[in-house]
matplotlib code that plots the C-alpha trace (Angstrom):
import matplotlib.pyplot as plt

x = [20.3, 21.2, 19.3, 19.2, 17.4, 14.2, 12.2, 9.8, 13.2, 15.1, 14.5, 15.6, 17.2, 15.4, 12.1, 12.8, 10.9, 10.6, 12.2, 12.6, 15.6, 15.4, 12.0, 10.8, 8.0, 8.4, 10.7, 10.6, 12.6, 12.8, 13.1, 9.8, 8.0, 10.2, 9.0, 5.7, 4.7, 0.7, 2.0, 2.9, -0.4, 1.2, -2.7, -3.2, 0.1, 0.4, -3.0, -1.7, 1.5, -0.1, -2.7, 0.3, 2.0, -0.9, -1.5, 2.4, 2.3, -1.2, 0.5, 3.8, 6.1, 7.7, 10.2, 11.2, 14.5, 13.9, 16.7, 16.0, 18.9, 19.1, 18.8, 15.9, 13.3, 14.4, 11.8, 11.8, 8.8, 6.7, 8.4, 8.3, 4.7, 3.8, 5.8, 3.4, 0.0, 0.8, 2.3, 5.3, 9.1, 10.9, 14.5, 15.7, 18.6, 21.5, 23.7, 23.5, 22.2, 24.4, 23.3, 26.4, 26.2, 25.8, 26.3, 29.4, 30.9, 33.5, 33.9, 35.5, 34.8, 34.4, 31.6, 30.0, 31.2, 30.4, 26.5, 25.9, 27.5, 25.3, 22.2, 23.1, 24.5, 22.6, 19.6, 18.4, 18.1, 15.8, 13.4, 15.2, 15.1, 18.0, 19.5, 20.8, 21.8, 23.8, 22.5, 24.6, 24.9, 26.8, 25.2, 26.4, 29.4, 31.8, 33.2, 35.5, 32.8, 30.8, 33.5, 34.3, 30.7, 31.4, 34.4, 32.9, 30.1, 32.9, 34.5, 30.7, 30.0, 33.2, 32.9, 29.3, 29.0, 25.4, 25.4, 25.5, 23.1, 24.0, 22.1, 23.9, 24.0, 24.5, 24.8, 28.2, 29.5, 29.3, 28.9, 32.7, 33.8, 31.8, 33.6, 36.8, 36.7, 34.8, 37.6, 40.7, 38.9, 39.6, 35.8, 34.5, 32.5, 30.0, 28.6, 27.8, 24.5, 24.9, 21.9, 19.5, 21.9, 19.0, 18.9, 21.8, 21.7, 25.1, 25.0, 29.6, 29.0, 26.8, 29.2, 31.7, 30.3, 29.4, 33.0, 34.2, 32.3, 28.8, 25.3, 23.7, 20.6, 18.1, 15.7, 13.8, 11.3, 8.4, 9.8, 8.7, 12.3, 15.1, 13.9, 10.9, 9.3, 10.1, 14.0, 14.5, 13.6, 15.3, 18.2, 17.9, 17.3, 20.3, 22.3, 21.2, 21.6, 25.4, 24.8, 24.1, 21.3, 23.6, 24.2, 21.1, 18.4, 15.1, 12.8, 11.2, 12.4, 9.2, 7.7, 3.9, 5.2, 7.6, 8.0, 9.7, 6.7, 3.2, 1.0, -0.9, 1.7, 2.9, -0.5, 0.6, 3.6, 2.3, 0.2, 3.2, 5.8, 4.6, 5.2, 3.2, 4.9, 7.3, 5.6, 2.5, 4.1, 7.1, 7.5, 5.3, 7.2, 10.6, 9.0, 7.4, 11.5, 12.6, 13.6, 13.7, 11.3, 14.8, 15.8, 13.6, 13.5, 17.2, 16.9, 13.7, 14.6, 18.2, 20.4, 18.6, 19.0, 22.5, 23.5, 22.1, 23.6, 27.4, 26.5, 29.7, 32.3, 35.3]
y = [243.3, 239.5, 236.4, 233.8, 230.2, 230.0, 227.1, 228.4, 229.4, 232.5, 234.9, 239.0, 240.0, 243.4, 241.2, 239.9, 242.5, 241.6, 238.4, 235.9, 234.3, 231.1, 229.2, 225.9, 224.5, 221.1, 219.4, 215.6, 212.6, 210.7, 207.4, 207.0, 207.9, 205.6, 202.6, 204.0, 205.6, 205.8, 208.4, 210.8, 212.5, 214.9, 216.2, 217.1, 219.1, 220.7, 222.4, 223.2, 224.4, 226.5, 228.2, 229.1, 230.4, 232.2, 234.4, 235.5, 236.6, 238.6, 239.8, 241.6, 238.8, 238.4, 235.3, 233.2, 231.1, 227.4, 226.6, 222.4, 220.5, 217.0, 215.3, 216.7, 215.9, 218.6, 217.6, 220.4, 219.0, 219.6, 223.1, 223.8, 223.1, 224.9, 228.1, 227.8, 227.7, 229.8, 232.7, 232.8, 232.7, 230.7, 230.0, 225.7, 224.9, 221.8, 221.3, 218.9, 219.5, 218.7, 215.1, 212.8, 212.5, 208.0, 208.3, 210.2, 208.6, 206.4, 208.4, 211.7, 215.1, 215.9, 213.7, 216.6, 219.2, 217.7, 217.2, 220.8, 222.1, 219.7, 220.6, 224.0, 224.7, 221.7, 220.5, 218.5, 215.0, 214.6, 217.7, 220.8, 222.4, 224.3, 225.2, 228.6, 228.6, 226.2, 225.1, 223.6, 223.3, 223.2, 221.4, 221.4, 221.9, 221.3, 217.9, 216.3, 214.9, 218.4, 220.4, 217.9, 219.2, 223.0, 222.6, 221.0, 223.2, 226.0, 224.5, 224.5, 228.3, 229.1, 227.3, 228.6, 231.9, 230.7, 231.9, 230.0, 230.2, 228.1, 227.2, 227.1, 226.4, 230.2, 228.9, 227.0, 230.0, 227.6, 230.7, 231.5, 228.0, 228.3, 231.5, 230.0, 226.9, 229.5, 231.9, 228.8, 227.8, 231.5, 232.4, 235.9, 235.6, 238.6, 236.2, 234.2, 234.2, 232.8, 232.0, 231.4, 234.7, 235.4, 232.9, 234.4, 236.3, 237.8, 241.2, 241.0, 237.2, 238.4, 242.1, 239.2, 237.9, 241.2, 242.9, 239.1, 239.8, 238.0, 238.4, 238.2, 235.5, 237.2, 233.9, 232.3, 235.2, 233.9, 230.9, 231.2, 229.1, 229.8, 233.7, 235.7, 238.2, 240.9, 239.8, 239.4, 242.3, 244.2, 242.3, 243.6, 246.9, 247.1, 245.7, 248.2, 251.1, 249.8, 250.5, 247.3, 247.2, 246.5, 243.3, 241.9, 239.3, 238.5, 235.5, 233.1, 229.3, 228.0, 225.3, 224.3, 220.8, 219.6, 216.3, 216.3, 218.2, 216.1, 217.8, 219.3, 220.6, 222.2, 223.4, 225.1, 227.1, 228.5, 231.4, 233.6, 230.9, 231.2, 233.3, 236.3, 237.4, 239.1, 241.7, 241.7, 241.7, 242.2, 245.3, 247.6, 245.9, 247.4, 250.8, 251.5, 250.5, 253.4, 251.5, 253.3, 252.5, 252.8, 250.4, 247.8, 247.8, 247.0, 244.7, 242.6, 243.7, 245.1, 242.7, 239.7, 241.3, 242.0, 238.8, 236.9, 239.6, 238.4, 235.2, 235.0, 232.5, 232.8]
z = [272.2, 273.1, 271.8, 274.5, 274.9, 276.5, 276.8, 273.4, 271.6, 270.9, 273.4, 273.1, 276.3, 276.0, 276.5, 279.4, 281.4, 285.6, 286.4, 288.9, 288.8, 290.9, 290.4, 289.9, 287.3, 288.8, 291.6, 291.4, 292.8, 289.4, 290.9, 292.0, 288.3, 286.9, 289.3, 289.8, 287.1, 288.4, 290.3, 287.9, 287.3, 284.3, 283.0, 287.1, 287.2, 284.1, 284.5, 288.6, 287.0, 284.3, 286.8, 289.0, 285.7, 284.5, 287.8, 287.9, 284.8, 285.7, 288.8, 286.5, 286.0, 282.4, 282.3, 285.3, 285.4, 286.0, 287.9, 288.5, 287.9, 285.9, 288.9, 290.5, 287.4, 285.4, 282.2, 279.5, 277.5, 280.5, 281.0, 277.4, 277.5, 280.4, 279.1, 276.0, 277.5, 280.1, 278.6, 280.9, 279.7, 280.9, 281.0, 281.4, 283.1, 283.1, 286.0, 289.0, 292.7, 295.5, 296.0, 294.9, 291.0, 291.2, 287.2, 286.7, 289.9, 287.8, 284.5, 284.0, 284.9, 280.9, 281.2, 282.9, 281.0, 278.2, 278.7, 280.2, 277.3, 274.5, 276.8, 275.9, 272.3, 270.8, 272.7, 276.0, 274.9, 271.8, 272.9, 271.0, 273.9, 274.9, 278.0, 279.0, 282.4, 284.9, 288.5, 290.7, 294.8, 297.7, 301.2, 303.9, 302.9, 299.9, 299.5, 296.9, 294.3, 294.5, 293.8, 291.0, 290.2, 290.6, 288.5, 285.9, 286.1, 285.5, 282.3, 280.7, 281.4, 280.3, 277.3, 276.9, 278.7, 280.4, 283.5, 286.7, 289.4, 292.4, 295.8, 298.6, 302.6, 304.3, 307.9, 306.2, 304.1, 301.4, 299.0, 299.5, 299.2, 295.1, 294.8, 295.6, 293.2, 290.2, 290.6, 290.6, 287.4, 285.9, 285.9, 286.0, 289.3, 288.2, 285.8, 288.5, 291.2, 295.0, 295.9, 299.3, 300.1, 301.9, 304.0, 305.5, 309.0, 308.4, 306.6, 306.2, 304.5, 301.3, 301.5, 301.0, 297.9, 296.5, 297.3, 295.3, 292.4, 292.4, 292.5, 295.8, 294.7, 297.5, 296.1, 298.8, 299.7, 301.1, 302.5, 306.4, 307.7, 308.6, 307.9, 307.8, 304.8, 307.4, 307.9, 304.5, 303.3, 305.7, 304.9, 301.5, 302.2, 304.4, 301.0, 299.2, 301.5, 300.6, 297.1, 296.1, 294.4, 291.0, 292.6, 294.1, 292.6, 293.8, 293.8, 295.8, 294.7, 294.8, 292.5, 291.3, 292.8, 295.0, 295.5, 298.8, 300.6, 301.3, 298.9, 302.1, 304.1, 300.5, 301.0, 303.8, 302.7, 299.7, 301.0, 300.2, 298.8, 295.3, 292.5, 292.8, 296.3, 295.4, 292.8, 294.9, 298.4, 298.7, 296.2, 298.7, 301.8, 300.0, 299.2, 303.0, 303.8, 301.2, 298.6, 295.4, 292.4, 290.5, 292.9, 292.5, 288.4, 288.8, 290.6, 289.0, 285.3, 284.9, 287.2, 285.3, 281.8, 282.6, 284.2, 280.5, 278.4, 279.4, 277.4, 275.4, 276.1, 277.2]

ax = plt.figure().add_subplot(projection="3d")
ax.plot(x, y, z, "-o")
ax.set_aspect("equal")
plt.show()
């Protein structure tokens, strides 16, 4: 048994039950709520987020890992909220995405550190909610501010033992690059998730990051570009033929709103980017591939229990 931090409190690692480890309640470019604030319509998209909520939990899934950085709206009250009326558990994130970080520009990378580590052993802000996993990014490549970010990122989960969950670019190999800075800043790399793995074409790249340690994040199922369902899961199915299905997560890094889509072409997308594919979809896609049901529970309820149980600094 591990206690962890969910957006309701305490959570039992044992409870955890399926879960998708990349999602978004809510994807917003903060700048234009804080100048226009008419166009924040919270009632509108807490009852759109909670409806989403409500028919992944119907559909099998337990807790779902918010992974929205500061930067990209991350706003726990709302999350908090949502995870309450919906039913849904759901784990909040600090960390940064890989737009350059205009705050901590001129002060030091303990600024950094410092924050993702308050967000998590004390609180985010004045909400009490508590943080139990670090995002950050690298696209399209890694520069000298974001791997200031990676490697402050590194100092908080070592000081923590949250795990980190990353996006990355696959066409770039920017998943070796994070490996490359985690490991230099002595961290245990199979506490770690690379994610958009999937978005990967190259079957030796993500054998790359397995054979180095990490989690394969297979986390944008459903997403029609740069891959379909179909290549995806046989890209997963081809990793665990391997024998690594020990080191594979799945989800769909969707969100009940995201700003950067026109509300109608968002429309668009989400007849299978949301998060019921993957129980409801993509489970019988694996099985008709010969996927194990053994498989599949280890990777939707084992690989995340595991990932949260190493949640010890060191």
């Amino acid at each position: 048994m591990t206690i962890i931090q969910s957006a309701t409190g305490p959570l039992d690692t044992a409870d955890m039950g399926f879960t998708l480890m990349h999602e978004h309640v809510m994807v917003l470019w903060p700048p234009m709520y804080q100048q226009y604030p008419e166009l924040f319509d919270r009632p509108g998209l807490m009852a759109n987020a909670i409806t989403k909520l409500k028919a992944a939990v119907a559909a099998g899934v337990k807790t779902m890992v918010d992974l929205t950085p500061i930067d990209l709206g991350r706003d726990p009250g709302f999350i908090q909220e949502a995870a309450q009326k919906s039913g849904m558990q759901i784990i909040v994130p600090t960390g940064l995405y890989y737009a350059r970080p205009f705050y901590f520009l001129g002060r030091p990378d303990s600024a950094m550190t410092d924050l993702f580590i308050k967000d998590i052993t004390e609180g985010i802000s004045t909400t009490g909610v508590r943080a139990n996993v670090i995002k950050c990014a690298t696209e399209p490549e890694m520069d000298a501010i974001n791997e200031r970010v990676l490697r402050a990122s590194a100092r908080a989960h070592r000081a923590t033992g949250v795990p980190i969950c990353t996006h990355t670019h696959p066409a770039t190999r920017t998943g070796l690059d994070q490996q490359r800075v985690f490991k230099d800043e002595g961290c245990d790399l199979g506490r770690i998730v690379i994610g958009h793995s999937d978005d990967s074409s190259d079957i030796n790249y993500l054998d790359e990051i397995i054979q180095n340690g990490s989690f394969c994040g297979m986390d944008r199922i459903g997403l029609p570009q740069p891959r379909t369902d179909e290549q995806r899961v046989d890209m997963v199915t081809a990793l665990v033929e391997r024998g690594y299905a020990n080191r594979i997560t799945l989800s769909h890094d969707a969100s009940c709103h995201l700003d950067m889509l026109a509300p109608e072409l968002l429309d668009q997308w989400t007849d299978k980017w949301n998060f019921t594919h993957i129980p409801l979809d993509i489970v019988p896609m694996l099985k008709e591939r010969g996927v194990s049901d053994a498989n599949i529970h280890q990777m939707t309820v084992l690989n995340p229990r595991r990932i949260f149980e190493m949640n010890q600094p060191y």
